[in-house]
N, C-alpha and C positions, 0 to 999 in steps of 0.2 A: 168595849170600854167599861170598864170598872170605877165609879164615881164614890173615892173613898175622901172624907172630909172637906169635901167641896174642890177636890182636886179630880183631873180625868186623869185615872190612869191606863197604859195601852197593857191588853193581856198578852200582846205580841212582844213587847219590848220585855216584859218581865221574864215571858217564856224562853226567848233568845238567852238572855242571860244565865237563867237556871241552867239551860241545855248547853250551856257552856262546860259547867262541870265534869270531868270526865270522867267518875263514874254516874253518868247519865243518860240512860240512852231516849229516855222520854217524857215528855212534861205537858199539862196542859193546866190551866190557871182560871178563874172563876169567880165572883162575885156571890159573896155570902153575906146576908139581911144583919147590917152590927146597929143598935141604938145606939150607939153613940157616934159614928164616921159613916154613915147610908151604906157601907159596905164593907168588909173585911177580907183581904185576898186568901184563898186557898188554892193552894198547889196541890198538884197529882203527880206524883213521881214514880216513874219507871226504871228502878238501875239494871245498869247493866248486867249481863249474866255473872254471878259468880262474885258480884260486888256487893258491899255492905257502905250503908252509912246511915249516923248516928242524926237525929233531929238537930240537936247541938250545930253538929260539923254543917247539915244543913243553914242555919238560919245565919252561923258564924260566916258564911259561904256569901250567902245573901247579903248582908249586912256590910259585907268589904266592898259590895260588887253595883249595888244600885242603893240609891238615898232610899231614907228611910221610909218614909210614906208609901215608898215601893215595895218595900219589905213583905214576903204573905205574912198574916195570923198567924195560917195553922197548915199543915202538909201532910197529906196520908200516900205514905208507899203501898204501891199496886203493882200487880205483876202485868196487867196490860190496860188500855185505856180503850173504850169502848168509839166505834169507828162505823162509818159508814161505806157506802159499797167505792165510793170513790176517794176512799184514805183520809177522810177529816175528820177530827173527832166528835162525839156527839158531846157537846157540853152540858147539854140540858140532864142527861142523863148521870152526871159527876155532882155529886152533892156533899 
C-alpha cells in the first residue's frame, strides 16, 4: 500500500492496470518520500521486445484508465525488474 494524501492506494490494482497496456510486458510500482502527499507513486516499466513508448503516451494512458490520485509521479523504463529466486520482485531494491 502506498499512502498518497491520506488516501490507501493498492500497488496491485495500479500495477494491473499499467500491465494492461500492450506494449507492456512488465511493471512494478513503489512508494516514493513526497512532502507534500506522504508519497508519490513510481512506476518501473518493462516494454516489450521491440516496442517504444513515449512518457506522454504513458501517463496519457494512465490518466484515461485509473483516477487521478492513482496516477504515478514519475516512471523510469528498464530493461528488466530485479526478482527473487521464486519470481517476485524485489521492491526494496527499485528506487
Amino acid at each position: 500500500m502506498i499512502k498518497r494524501g491520506g488516501e490507501n492506494v493498492s500497488c496491485i490494482e495500479i500495477e494491473n492496470i499499467i500491465a494492461s497496456h500492450p506494449k507492456i510486458q512488465d511493471v512494478a510500482v513503489i512508494g516514493v518520500p513526497d512532502d507534500i502527499r506522504d508519497e508519490a507513486i513510481k512506476a518501473f516499466v518493462v516494454l516489450v521486445d521491440g516496442e517504444t513508448l513515449s512518457e506522454e503516451a504513458f501517463f496519457a494512458f494512465c490518466e484515461q484508465n485509473m483516477a487521478k490520485f492513482k496516477v504515478p509521479s514519475a516512471v523510469e523504463f528498464k530493461q528488466g525488474l530485479p526478482r527473487n529466486c521464486s519470481g517476485k520482485v524485489i521492491k526494496k531494491h527499485l528506487q
